[in-house]
N, C-alpha and C positions, 0 to 999 in steps of 0.2 A: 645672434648679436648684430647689431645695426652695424653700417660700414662710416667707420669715425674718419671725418675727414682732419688732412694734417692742420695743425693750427693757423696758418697762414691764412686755412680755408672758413678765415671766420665769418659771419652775417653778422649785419651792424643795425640795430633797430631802434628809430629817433621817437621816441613816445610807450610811455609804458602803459596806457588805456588798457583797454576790453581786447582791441586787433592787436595791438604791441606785442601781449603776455600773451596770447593765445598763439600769435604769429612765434614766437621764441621759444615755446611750448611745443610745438609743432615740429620748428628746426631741429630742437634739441634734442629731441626725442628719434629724431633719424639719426643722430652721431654728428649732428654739426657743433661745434660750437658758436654761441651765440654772445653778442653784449649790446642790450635795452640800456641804449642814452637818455636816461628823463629828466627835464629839468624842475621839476617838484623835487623837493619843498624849495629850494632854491630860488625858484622864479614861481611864482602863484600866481593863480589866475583869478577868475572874478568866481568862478564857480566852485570850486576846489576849495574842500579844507584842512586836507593831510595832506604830506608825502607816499601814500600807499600806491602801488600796482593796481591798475582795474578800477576806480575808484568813479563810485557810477553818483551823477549830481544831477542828475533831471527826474528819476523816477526810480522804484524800487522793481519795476515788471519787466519780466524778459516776454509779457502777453502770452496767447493760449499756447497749450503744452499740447495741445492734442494732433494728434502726429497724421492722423486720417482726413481731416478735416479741415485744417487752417494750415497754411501755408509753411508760417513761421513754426506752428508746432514740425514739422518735416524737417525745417531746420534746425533745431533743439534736436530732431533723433539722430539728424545727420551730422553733427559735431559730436553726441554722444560717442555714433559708433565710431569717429575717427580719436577719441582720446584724448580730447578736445578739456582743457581746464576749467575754462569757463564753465562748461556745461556742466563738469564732475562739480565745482563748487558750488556753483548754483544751487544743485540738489542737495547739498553738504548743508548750506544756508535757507534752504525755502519756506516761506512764508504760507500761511492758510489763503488762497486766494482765489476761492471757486475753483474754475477749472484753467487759470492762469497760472503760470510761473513767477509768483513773488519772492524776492529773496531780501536776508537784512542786509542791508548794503557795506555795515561798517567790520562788521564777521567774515565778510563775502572779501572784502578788497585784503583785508587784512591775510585771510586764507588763501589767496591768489600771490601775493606778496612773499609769503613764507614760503610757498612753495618753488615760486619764482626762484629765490635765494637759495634755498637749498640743492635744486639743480647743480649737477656737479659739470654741466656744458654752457652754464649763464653765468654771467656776470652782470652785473647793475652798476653804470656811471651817471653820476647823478651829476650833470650840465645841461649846458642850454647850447644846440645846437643851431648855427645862424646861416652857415651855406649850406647848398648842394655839395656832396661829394663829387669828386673825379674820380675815386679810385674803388677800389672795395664793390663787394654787394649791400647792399642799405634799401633797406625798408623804410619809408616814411608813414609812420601810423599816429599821427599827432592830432587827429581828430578836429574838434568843429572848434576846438580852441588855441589853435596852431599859433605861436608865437608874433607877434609881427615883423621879427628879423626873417625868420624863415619864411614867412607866408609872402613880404618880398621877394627873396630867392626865389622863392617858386614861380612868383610872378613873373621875374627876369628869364629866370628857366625856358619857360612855356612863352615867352611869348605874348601871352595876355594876363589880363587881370582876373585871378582868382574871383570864382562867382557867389555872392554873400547871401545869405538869409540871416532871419532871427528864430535862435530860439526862449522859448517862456518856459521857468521853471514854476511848479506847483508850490503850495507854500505846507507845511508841514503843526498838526494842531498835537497838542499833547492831550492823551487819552483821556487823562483823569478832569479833564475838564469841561468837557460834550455830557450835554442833560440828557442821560441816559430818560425821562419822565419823556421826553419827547421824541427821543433817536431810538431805532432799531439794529437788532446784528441778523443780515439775511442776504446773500448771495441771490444774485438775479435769478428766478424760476428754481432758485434751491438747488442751483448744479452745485455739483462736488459729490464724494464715493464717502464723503465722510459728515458726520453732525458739525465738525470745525471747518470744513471746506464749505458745509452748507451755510454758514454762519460766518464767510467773510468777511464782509463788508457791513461798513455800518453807515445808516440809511438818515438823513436828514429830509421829514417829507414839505413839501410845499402844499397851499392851495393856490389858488390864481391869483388870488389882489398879494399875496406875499409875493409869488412869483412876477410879476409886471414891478410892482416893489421892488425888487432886486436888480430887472434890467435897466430899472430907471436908473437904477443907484450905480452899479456896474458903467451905463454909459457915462455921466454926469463926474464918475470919477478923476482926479488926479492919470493922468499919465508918463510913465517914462518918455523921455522927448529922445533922439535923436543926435548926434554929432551934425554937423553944416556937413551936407553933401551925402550923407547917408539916407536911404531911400529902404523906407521898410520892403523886404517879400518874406513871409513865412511859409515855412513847410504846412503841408496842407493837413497831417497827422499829428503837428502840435502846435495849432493854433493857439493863441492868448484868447481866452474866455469872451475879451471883451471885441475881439476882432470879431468870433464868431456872434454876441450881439447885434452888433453892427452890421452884419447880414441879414439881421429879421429878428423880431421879438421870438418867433417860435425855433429859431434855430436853437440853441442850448436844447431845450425840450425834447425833442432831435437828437439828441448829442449826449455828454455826459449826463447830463440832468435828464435824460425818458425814463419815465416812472412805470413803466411796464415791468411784470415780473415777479411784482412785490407786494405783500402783504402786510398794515401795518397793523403793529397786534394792540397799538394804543386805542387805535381806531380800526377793527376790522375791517366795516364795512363803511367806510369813507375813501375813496382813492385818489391819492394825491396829484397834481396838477402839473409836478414834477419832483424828482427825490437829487439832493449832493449826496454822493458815495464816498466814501472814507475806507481805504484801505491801510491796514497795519503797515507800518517803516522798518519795525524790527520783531527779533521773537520776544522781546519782553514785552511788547505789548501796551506798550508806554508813549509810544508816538505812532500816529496817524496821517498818511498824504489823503487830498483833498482830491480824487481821483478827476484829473482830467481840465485841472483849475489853473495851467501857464497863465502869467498874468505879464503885465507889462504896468501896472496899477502903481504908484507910489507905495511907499511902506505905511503911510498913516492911513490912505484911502484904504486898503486892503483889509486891513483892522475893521476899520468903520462897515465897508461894505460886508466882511463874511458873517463879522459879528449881528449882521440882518437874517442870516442863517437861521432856521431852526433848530434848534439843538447847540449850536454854539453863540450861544448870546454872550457866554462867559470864557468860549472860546480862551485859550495859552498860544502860542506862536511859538513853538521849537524855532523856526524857521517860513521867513515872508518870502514870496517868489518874488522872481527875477527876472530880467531878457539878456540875454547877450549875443553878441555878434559871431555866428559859424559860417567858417568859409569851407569849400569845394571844388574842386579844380570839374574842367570839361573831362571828365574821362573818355568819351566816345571817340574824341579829337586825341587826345595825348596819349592813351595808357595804349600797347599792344595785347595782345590776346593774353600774355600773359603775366600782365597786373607792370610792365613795364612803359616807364619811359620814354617813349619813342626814339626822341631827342637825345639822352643818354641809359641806354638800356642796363645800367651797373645801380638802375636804381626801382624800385617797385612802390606803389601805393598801397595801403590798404585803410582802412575801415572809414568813417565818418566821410574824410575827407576825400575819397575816391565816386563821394554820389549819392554812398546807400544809405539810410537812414531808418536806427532803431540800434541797440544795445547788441542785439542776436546778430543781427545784419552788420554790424563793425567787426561783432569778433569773428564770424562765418569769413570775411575776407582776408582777416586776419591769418585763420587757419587755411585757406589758401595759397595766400602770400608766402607765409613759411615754407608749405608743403612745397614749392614752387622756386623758393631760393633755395633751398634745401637740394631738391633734386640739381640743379644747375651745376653748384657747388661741387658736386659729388659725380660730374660727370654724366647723368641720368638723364633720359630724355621722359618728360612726363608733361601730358597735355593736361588739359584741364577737363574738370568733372562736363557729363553730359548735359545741353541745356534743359534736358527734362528735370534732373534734379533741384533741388530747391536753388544749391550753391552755384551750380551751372546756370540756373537762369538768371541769378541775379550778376555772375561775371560775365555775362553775355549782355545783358541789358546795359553796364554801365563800359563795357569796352567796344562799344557797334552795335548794339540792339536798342537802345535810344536814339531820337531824335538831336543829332550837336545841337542844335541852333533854339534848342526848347530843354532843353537838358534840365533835369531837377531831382533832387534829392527822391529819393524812392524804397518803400518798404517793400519784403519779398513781398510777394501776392501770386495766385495763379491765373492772373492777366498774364503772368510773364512766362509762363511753359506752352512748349507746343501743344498745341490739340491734342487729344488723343482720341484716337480715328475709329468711329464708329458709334461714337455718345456726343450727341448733342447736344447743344447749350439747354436754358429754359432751368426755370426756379425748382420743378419739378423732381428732374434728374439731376440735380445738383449735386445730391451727398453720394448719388452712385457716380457724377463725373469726378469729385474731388477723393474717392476713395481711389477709382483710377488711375490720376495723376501722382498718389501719394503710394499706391503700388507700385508702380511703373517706377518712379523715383528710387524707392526703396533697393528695388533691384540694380539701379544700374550704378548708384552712389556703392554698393557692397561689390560689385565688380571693380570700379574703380581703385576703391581702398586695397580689392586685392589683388590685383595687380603692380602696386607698389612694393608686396610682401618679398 
């Protein structure tokens, strides 16, 4: 039996996201008790369309799942092994997506919710929280859509002013209405262990005069403008389509749209000039995201421009993308080693808005943050994971292993682990350095965990 601490000894977490419920999930599960302040449904945001826990509104992918090879997959096995909610739902929920982690998002937040509640150490106060606390331990996990009362607070907190990007959301096409006479269903190179994993994604192909066609139209389009005094920077992992045009006619090509991989069976032996991927939104199968299409587009330009699409000429719209504005605090400058507040350490960061950037990457901090007020709480002295592991290098990167003065949002990757001493870089030895890393990881993340037993 976990060691419950006395009620007094509660954690107070201001946002019920992906890092909130993961963060509460984590506490509660040592014997603390916990209560997630969220202010949905009550105050809504521009992105948001329920009141649920976890409620994921840019994309349906938590990206590859492969645990040897890609980064983030390491981090999917590392919130596995710690008990991690997100991760058990995910899998509870997941979608056909090659060799990606797709899940239905609205089964997913729903299952994350329920569970949240039934927890007999959580509570759920549905307000809008506007200061910093003085007193208490408090988690701030409010993500890239943090209130503007509080994202002041924080401002006055620290010192300086919260540092902003935009992000674009993808716009979302309903299934039954893609000319299957022109679209294909085939996963890039046919990854997947299965005929439905091979058959993910559904394939919109191009040839060149459509493709130039498209960026004409793309650039030419309508734009969301701006407030006075707002200055676009975007995250470099989720560009607006049309930003990336606007770097070069061949960048998409490049990008979402490279048509490597694929065969199309209308046209065998024709190969397209560039292919739009369409991955499933839910298990019914009935809506489709436009993989990798943030736009910043007005809602009629959008229309106009996909509808040039192949395969979606008659195109439906569940849902037209969006931009909106995410803020981030410096955490290199403000947070200590251990996810705290320098300035008043009775408070922690976690996910979105602490730097990192991706779904996996808010709740992994999430589940740290917990793990970490939890232990405090409770008397316990616990560091944090080593920077070899996935979680370690990304809490290392955003509390002193970045640059302050260049600081920006960052997905794991393993640019961010130490070397590992005796395998050299080179494209070559690449899959024996990343198995390396993703060893070496594995081990010292299962020390860790057990050491807290």
């Amino acid at each position: 039996m976990p060691y419950i601490a006395p009620m007094t000894d509660r954690l107070h977490i201001i946002g019920g996201g992906l890092a909130g419920s993961e963060a509460a999930w984590q506490a509660a599960n040592l014997g603390v008790p916990v209560t997630i302040h969220e202010m949905r449904p009550k105050v809504g945001t521009f992105a948001h369309h329920t009141g649920n826990l976890a409620e994921m509104v840019c994309s349906n992918s938590f990206r590859s799942d492969d645990s040897e090879q890609n980064a983030v997959g390491l981090l999917h096995w590392e919130m596995r092994q710690a008990g991690g909610i997100i991760m058990a739902t995910a899998d509870k929920h997941r979608l056909p997506a090659g060799g990606a982690l797709a899940v239905d998002r609205e089964p997913f937040a729903e299952s994350v919710t329920e569970a949240i509640k039934a927890h007999p150490l959580i509570d759920v106060s549905y307000e809008e929280i506007t200061e910093l606390p003085t007193s208490g331990q408090w988690i701030i996990a409010t993500g890239p859509l943090t209130s503007d009362a509080l994202s002041s607070a924080i401002a006055k907190a620290t010192g300086a002013e919260a540092l902003a990007f935009f992000d674009a959301i993808a716009p979302i096409v309903y299934a039954d209405s893609i000319n299957m006479d022109v679209a294909w269903m085939q996963s890039r190179y046919d990854k997947g262990d299965s005929e439905e994993e091979q058959k993910a994604y559904l394939n919109c192909p191009m040839d060149e005069a459509q493709y130039n066609a498209f960026i004409d139209a793309l650039l030419a389009a309508d734009k969301a403008e701006f407030r006075e005094g707002e200055t676009a920077k975007y995250f470099d992992g989720c560009l607006p389509i049309e930003v990336m045009a606007e770097r070069g006619r061949e960048t998409l090509r490049f990008g979402p749209m490279k048509p490597v991989g694929l065969t199309n069976p209308h046209q065998p032996d024709v190969k397209a000039h560039a292919v739009v991927q369409l991955r499933f939104d839910n298990a019914l199968g009935t809506l489709m995201n436009i993989v990798g299409f943030q736009t910043k587009m007005k809602h009629g330009a959008q229309v106009e421009v996909f509808k040039t699409i192949p395969g979606l000429e008659d195109a439906s719209f569940a849902r037209l993308g969006g931009i909106h504005r995410n803020s981030f605090i410096n955490s290199p400058t403000l947070l200590d080693d251990q996810m705290r507040l320098k300035s008043q350490p009775n408070i922690r960061f976690a996910g979105q808005i602490t730097g990192v950037e991706g779904y996996v990457e808010s709740a992994g901090m999430g589940l740290l943050a917990g793990r970490l007020a939890a232990a405090e709480l409770q008397g316990r002295s616990l560091t944090g994971p080593a920077p070899e592991t996935a979680t370690g290098a990304l809490v290392t990167h955003i509390t002193g292993g970045a640059e302050a003065k260049y600081f920006q949002p960052m997905n794991v990757n393993f640019g961010l682990f130490p070397p590992v001493e005796g395998i050299k870089g080179g494209r070559k030895r690449r899959v024996e350095r990343y198995k390396a890393y993703t060893d070496r990881a594995k081990t010292l993340w299962t020390d860790w965990l057990d050491a807290q037993v």
